[in-house]
NULO-571461 format. One line per 2 residues: number of its first residue (from 1); their letters; for each residue x negated, y negated, z of N, C-alpha, C. Coordinates in pm, whole numbers, plus 50000, padded with zeros to 5 digits. Atoms other than C-alpha are relative to their C-alpha. Last residue first. Example, Ala and Ser with C-alpha at 12.3 -4.5 7.8 and 13.67 -1.06 7.14 Angstrom:
// NULO-571461
2> sa> 50082 50119 49994 48633 50106 50714 50077 49891 50073; 49911 50119 50000 48770 50450 50780 49910 49880 50000
This chain:
// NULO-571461
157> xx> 50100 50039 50028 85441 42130 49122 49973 50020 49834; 50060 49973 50109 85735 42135 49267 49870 49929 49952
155> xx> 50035 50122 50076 85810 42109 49646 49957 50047 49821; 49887 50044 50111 86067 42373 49767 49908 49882 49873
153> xx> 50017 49913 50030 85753 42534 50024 50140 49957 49870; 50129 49938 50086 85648 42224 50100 50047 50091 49920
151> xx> 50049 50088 50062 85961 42096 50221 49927 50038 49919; 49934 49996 50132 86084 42442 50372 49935 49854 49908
149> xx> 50128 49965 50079 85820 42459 50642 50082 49979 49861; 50178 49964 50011 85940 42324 50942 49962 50034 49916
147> xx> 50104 50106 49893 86252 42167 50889 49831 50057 50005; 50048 50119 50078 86341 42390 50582 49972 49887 50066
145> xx> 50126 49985 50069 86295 42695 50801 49978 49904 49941; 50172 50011 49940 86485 42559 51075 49911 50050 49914
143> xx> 50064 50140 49984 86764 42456 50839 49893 49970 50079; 50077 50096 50130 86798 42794 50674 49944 49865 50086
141> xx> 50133 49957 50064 86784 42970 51027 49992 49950 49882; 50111 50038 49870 87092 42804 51148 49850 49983 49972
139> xx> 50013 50128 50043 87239 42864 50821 49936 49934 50084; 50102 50007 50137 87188 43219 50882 49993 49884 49968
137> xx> 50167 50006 49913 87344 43189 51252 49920 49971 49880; 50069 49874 50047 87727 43077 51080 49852 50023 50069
135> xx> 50012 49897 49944 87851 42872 51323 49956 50111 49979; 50013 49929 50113 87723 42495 51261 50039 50166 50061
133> xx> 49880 49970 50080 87886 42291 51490 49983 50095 49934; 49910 49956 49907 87572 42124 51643 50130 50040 49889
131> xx> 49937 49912 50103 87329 42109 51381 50109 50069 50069; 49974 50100 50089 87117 41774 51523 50116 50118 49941
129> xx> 49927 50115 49968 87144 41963 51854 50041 49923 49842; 49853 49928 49919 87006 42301 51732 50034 49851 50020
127> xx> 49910 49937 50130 86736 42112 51539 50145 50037 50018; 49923 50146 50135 86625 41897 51821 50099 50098 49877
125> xx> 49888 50065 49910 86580 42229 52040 50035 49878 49939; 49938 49936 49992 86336 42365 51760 50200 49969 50031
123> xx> 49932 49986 50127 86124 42124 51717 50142 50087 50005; 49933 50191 49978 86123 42101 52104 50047 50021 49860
121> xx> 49906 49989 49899 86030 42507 52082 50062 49853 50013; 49910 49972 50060 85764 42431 51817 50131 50035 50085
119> xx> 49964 50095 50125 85583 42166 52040 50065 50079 49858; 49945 50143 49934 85586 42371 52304 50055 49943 49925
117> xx> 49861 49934 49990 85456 42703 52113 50073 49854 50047; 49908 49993 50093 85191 42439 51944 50110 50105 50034
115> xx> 49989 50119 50042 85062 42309 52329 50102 50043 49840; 49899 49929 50015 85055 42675 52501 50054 49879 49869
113> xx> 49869 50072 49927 84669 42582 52544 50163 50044 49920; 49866 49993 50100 84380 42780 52486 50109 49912 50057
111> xx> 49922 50133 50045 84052 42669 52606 50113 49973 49908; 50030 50035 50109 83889 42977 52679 50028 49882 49928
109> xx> 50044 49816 50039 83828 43020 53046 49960 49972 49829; 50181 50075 49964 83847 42595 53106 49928 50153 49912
107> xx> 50029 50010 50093 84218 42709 53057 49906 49983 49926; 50042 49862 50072 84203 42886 53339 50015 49935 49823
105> xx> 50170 49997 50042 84205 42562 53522 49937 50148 49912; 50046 50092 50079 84573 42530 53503 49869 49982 49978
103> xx> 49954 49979 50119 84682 42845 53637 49947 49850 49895; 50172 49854 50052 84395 42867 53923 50110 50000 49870
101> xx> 50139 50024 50049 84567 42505 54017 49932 50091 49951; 50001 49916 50117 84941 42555 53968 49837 49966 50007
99> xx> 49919 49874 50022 85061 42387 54336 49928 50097 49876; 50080 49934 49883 84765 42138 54333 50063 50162 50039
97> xx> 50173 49978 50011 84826 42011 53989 49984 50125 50123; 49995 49890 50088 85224 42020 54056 49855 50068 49986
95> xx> 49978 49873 49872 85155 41843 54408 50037 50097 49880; 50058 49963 49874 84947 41578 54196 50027 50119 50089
93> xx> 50135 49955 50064 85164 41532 53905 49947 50065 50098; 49894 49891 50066 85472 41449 54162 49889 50061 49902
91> xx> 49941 49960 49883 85250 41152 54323 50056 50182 49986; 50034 49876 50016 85086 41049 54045 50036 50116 50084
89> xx> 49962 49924 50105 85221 40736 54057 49995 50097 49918; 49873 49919 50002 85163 40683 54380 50022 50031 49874
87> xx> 49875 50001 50093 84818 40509 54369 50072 50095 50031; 49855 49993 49953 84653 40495 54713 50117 49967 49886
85> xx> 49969 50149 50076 84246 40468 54558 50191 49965 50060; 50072 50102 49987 84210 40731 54790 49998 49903 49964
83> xx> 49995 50009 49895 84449 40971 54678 49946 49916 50081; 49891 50069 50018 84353 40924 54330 50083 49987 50179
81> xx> 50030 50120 50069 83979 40986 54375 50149 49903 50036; 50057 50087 49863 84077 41299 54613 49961 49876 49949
79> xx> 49803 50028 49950 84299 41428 54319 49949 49922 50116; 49930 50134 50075 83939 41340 54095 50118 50006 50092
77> xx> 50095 50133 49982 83716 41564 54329 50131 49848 49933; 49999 50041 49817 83959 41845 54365 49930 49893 49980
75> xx> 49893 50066 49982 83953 41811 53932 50026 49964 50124; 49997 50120 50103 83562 41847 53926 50189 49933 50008
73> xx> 50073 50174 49944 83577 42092 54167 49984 49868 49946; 49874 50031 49901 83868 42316 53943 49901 49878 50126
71> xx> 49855 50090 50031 83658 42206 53664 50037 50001 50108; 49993 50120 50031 83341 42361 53767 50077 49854 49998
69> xx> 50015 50045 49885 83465 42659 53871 49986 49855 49996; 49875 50003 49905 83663 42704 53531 49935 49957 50147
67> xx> 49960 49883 49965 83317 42645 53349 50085 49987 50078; 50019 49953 49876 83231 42338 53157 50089 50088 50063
65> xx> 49998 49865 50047 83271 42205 52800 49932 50008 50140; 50140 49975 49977 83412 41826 52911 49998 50158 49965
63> xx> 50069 50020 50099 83710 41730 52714 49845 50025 50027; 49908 49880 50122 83975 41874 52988 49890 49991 49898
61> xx> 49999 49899 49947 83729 41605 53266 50018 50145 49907; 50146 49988 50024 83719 41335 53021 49942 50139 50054
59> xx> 49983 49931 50127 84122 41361 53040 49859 50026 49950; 49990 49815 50000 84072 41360 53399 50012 49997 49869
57> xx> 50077 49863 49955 83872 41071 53377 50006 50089 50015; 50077 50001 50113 84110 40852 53118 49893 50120 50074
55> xx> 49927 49920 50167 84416 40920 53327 49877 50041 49927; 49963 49847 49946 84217 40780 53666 50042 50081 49894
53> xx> 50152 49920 50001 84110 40485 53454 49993 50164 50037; 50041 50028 50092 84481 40407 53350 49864 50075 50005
51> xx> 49920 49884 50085 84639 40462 53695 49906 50021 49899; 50060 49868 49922 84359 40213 53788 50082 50134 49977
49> xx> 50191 49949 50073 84439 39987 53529 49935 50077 50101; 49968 49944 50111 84833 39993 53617 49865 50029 49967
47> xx> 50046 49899 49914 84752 39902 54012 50007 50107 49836; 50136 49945 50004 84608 39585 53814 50035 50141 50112
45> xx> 49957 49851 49926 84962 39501 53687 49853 50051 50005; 49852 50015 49899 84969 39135 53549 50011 50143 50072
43> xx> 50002 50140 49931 84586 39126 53449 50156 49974 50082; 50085 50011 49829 84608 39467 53359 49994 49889 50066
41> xx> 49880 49921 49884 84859 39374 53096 49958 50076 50150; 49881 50078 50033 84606 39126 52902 50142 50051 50130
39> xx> 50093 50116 49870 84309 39344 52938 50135 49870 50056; 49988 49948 49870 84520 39605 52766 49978 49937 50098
37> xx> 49876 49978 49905 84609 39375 52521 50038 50028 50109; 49992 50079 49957 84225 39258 52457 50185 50016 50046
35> xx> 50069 50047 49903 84147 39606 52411 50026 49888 50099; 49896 49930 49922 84443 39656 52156 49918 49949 50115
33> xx> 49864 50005 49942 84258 39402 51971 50098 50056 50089; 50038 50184 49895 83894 39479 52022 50145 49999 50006
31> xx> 50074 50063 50078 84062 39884 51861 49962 49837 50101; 49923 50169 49964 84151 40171 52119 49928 49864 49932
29> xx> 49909 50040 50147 84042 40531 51938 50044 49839 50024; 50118 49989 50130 83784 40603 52190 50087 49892 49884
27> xx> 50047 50120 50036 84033 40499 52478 49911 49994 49944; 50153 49981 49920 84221 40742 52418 49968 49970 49977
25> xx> 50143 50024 50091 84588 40636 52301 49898 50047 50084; 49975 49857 50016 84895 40674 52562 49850 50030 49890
23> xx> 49997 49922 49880 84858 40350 52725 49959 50128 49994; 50090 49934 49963 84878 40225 52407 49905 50064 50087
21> xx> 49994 49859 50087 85194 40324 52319 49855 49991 50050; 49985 49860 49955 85282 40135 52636 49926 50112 49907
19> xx> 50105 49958 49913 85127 39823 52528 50026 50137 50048; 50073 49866 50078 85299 39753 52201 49913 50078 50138
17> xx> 49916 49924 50094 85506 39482 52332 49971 50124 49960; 50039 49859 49925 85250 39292 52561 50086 50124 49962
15> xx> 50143 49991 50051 85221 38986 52319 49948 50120 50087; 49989 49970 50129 85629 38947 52306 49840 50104 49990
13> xx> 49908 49896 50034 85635 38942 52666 49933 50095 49872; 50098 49904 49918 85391 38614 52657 50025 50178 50035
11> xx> 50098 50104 50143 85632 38424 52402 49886 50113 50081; 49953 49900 50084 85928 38554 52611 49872 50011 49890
9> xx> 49951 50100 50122 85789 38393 52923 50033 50117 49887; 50069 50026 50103 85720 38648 53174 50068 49908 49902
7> xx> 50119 50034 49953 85872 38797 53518 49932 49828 49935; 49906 50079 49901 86189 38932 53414 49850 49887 49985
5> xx> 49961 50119 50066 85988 39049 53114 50081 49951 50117; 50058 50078 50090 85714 39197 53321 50087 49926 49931
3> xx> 50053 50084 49881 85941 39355 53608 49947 49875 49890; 49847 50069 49950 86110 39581 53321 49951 49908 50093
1> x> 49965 50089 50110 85757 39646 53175 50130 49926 50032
């Protein structure tokens, strides 16, 4: 995007603005309009729509119901996709993938993921920062309970 507005009129810029988020979207959920964005920012970065496709097949891959063997050939197949096609930007992905592979395909086992400890642990680590100073610990613990659950649980009804 930093290349793009050097690059780009401001008027043409403007109309690729939103594109990262949807980068991040699956492309079920992507409406004609976003469509025609994406089509829009591939046209200036076509090693970006192959990143892009590659993203969308392993995530088709996680969303398929198939057995850990399966997968882990199914993913060897896609790192040899990306390897081949000579994107880099997977570069660092790629030797993590290949490094943690019987730990990451075990998820295929049952399909648990660590995803809400994660995402309460960040909650978490924001809190502590936004409450820097505070020394008592109990007040600590009031404001992570009323971040996560206190709202509700104060609301009247």
């Amino acid at each position: 995007m930093k290349r793009l507005k050097n690059d780009l009129s401001e008027q043409e810029y403007q109309g690729l603005k939103t594109s990262l988020w949807l980068l991040r979207k699956s492309a079920f959920d992507i409406t004609s309009d976003e469509k025609r964005i994406l089509k829009n920012l591939f046209g200036y970065s076509p090693k970006l729509k192959t990143a892009y496709e590659l993203m969308n097949k392993l995530t088709a891959i996680y969303n398929s119901p198939i057995s850990k063997g399966l997968a882990t050939r199914k993913i060897k197949g896609w790192i040899r996709q990306v390897k081949n096609k000579g994107v880099t930007f997977f570069n660092r992905f790629l030797k993590t993938l290949e490094i943690n592979m019987e730990e990451i395909t075990n998820y295929f086992l049952q399909r648990n993921s660590s995803g809400f400890v994660e995402g309460l642990n960040n909650k978490i680590k924001v809190i502590k920062r936004r409450c820097y100073g505070i020394t008592n610990i109990g007040h600590l613990f009031q404001r992570i309970f009323l971040d996560l659950q206190g709202y509700d649980f104060l609301k009247f009804q």
